[in-house]
C-alpha positions in Angstrom: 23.8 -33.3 -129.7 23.6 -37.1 -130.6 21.1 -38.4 -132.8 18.5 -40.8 -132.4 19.7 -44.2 -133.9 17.5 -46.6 -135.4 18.3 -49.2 -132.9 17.0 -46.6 -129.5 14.5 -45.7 -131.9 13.0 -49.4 -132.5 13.5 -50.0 -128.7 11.4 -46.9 -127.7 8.8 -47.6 -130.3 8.4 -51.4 -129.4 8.6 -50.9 -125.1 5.8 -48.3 -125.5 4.1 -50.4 -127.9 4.4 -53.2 -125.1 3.4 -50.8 -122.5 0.2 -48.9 -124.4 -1.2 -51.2 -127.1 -2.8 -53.5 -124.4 -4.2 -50.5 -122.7 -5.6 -49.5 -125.8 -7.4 -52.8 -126.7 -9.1 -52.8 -123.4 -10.0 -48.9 -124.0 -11.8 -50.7 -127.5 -13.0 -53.6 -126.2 -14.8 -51.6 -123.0 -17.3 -50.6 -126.1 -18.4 -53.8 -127.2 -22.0 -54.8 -126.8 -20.6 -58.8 -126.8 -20.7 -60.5 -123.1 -17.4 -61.8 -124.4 -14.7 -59.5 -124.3 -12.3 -61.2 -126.8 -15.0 -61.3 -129.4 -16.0 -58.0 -131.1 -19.9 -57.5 -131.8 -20.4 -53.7 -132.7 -20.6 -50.4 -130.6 -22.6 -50.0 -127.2 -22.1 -48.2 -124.6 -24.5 -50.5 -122.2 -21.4 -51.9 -120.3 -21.2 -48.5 -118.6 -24.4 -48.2 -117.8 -24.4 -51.8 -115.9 -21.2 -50.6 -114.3 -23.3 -47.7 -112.9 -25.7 -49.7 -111.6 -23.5 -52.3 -110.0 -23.1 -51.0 -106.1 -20.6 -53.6 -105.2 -17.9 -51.9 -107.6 -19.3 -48.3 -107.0 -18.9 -48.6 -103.2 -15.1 -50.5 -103.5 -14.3 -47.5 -105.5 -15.5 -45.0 -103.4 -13.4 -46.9 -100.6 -10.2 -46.8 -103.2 -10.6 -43.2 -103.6 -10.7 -42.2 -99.5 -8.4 -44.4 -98.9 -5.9 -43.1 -101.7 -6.5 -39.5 -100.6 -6.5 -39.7 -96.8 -3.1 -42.0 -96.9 -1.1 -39.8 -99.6 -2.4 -36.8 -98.2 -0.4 -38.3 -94.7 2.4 -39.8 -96.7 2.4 -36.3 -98.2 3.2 -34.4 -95.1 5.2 -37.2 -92.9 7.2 -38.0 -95.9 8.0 -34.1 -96.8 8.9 -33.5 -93.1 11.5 -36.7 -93.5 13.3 -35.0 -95.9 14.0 -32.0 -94.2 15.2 -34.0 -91.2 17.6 -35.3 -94.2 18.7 -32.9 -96.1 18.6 -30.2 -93.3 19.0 -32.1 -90.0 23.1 -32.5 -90.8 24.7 -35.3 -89.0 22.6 -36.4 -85.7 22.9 -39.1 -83.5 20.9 -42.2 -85.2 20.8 -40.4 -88.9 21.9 -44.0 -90.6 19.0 -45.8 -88.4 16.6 -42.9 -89.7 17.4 -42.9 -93.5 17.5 -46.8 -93.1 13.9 -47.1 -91.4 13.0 -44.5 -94.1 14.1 -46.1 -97.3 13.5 -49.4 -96.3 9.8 -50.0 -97.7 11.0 -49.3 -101.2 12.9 -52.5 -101.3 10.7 -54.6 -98.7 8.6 -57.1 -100.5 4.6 -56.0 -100.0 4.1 -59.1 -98.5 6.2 -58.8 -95.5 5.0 -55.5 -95.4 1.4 -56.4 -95.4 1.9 -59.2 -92.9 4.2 -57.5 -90.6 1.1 -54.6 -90.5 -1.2 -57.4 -89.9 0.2 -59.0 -86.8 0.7 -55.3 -86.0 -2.6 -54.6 -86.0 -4.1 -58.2 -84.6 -1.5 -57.0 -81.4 -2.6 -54.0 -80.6 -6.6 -55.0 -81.1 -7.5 -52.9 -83.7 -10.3 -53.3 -86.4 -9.4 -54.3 -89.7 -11.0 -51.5 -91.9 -10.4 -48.2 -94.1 -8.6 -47.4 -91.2 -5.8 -49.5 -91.0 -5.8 -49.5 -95.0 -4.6 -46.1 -94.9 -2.4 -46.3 -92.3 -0.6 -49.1 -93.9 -0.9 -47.1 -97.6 0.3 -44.0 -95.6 3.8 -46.0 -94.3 4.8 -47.7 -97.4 4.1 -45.0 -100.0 5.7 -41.9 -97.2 9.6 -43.4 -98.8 8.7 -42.3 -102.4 7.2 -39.1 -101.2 10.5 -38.5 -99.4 12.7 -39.5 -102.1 10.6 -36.9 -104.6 10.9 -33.9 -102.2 15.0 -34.9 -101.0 15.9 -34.5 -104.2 14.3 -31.1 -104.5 15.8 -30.1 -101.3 19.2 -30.9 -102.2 19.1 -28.7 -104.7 17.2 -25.7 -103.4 19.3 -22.1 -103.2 19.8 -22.1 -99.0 20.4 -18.1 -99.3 16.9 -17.1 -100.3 15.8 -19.1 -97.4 18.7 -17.2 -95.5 17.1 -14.0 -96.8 14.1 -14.4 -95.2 15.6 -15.2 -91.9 18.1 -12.0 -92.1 14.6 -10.0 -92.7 13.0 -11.5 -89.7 11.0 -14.5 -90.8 10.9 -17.3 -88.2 12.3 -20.7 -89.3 8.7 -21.7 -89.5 7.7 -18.7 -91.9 10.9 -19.0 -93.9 9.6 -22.7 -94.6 6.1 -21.6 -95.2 6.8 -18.6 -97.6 9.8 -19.3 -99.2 10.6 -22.6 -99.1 7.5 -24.7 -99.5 6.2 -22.6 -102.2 9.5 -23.5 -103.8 9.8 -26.9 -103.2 5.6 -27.2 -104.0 6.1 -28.9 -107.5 8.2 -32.0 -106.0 6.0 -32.0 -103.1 2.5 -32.1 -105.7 4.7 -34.9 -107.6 5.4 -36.9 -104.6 1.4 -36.6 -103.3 0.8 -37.8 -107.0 2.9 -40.6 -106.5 1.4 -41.9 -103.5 -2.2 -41.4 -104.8 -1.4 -43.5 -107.9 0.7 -46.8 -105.6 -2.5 -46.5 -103.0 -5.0 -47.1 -106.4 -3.0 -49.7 -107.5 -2.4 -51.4 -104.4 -3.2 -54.9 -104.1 -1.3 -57.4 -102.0 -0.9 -54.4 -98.8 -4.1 -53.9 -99.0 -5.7 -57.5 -98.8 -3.7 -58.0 -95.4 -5.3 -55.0 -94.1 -8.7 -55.0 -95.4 -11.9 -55.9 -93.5 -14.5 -57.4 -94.7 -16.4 -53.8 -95.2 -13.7 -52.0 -96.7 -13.4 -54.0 -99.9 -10.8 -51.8 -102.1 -11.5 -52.0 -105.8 -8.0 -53.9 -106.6 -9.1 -56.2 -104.7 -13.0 -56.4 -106.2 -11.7 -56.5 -109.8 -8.7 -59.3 -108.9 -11.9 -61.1 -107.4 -13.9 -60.7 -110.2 -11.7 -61.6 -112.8 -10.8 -64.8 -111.1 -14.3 -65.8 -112.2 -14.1 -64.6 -115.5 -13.0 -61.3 -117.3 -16.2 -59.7 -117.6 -17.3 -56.2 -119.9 -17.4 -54.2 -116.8 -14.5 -54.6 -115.5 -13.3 -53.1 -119.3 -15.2 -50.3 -118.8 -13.8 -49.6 -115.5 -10.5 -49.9 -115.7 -11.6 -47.4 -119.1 -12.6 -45.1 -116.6 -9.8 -45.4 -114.3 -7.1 -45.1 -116.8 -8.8 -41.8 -118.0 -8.9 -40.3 -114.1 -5.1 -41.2 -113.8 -4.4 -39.6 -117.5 -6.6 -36.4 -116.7 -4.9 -36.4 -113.7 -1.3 -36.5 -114.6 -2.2 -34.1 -117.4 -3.6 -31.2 -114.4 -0.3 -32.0 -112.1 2.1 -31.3 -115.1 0.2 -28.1 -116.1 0.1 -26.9 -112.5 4.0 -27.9 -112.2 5.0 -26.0 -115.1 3.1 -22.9 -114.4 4.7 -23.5 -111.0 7.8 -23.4 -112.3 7.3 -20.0 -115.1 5.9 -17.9 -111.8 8.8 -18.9 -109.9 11.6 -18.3 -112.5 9.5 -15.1 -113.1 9.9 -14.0 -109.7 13.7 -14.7 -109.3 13.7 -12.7 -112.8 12.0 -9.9 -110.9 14.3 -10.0 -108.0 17.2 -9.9 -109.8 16.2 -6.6 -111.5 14.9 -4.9 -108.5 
């Protein structure tokens, strides 16, 4: 086993530093009773209570959050099924176009995306609204989804799947009892995923936005073009704790996920 030297430990310390410190400095600062948010002038809690009261953030955020469940929830399922066609499809006329089309949003710059979606959507007359937000959320965050569960796939034991079959499972109840419940951990991961890139979306989204469906990105990029102000501290205080909470659930579910499975193989192989 190789040791930690101090040069990997010096990098590691100083690119979370880079990464966290700031994070924690707005966490700090979201306290502070000054209007200005570089200069500290004791404890209070009042910016949260403004933030409450402030329906122009309450309802972009309750926009952000529909729109990130609705589009992952779809880039969930279209992105899972994608994979299977990859991993279990073999070799089918137009596989390269279909792994191409598939993989090509994670190296497309968000602005062509976002425009080509755009003209998209100008051409076939429809609305600009939470609508196309999460249709154009759903197609650029259904290749990460798909990368998550194909590399689950890959690795997944065929012959329990096989197992079922031999015992009279349709290929459709072989995928829902055996496989998914297998496979569920990359598939929570890649849902995850999705749900974080459509809350942190910002250039997609302001291409496909209406003029009601104001995502919060796009509020606080607004806001802070006039000015960093306490509230958006205390927001983005509350947004890093959802995400933390968050990741924290989806790792406890994954890993007890993961003991009731090996339990059961454990139990299998003794029966």
């Amino acid at each position: 086993m190789r040791r930690i030297t101090w040069f990997n430990a010096v990098s590691l310390t100083l690119g979370f530093a880079f990464l966290y410190i700031p994070m924690l400095i707005l966490i700090i600062f979201s306290f502070n009773s000054s209007k200005l948010v570089t200069v500290w002038a004791g404890f209070s809690t009042k910016w949260y209570g403004e933030l409450i009261r402030n329906e122009a953030f309450l309802d972009a955020a309750w926009v952000t959050l529909k729109v990130a469940v609705l589009s992952s929830t779809a880039a969930t399922v279209l992105g899972t099924m994608a994979a299977y066609v990859m991993v279990r499809g073999g070799r089918f006329f137009g596989r390269t176009l279909f792994s191409g089309m598939i993989y090509a949003p994670l190296v497309m710059p968000e602005v062509i995306t976002g425009l080509s979606l755009l003209l998209l959507f100008i051409s076939i007359g429809l609305d600009r609204g939470v609508l196309t937000i999460v249709l154009a959320h759903a197609t650029f965050s259904m290749c990460y989804v798909s990368v998550v569960v194909s590399s689950r796939l890959v690795s997944f034991d065929r012959s329990v799947e096989e197992a079922a079959l031999d015992l009279g499972c349709t290929p459709f109840e072989a995928f829902r009892l055996v496989t998914l419940p297998i496979i569920l951990p990359a598939v929570i991961s890649g849902w995850l995923l999705a749900f974080t890139l459509s809350l942190d979306d910002l250039v997609i989204a302001s291409f496909t936005a209406g003029p009601s469906s104001t995502t919060l990105p796009i509020k606080i990029f607004s806001s802070v073009r006039l000015g960093v102000s306490p509230e958006i501290n205390a927001l983005s205080t509350i947004m890093i704790a959802i995400v933390t909470v968050g990741v924290i659930a989806t790792s406890l579910l994954s890993k007890q996920a993961i003991a009731r499975q090996q339990r059961e193989e454990r139990e299998a192989a003794q029966a």
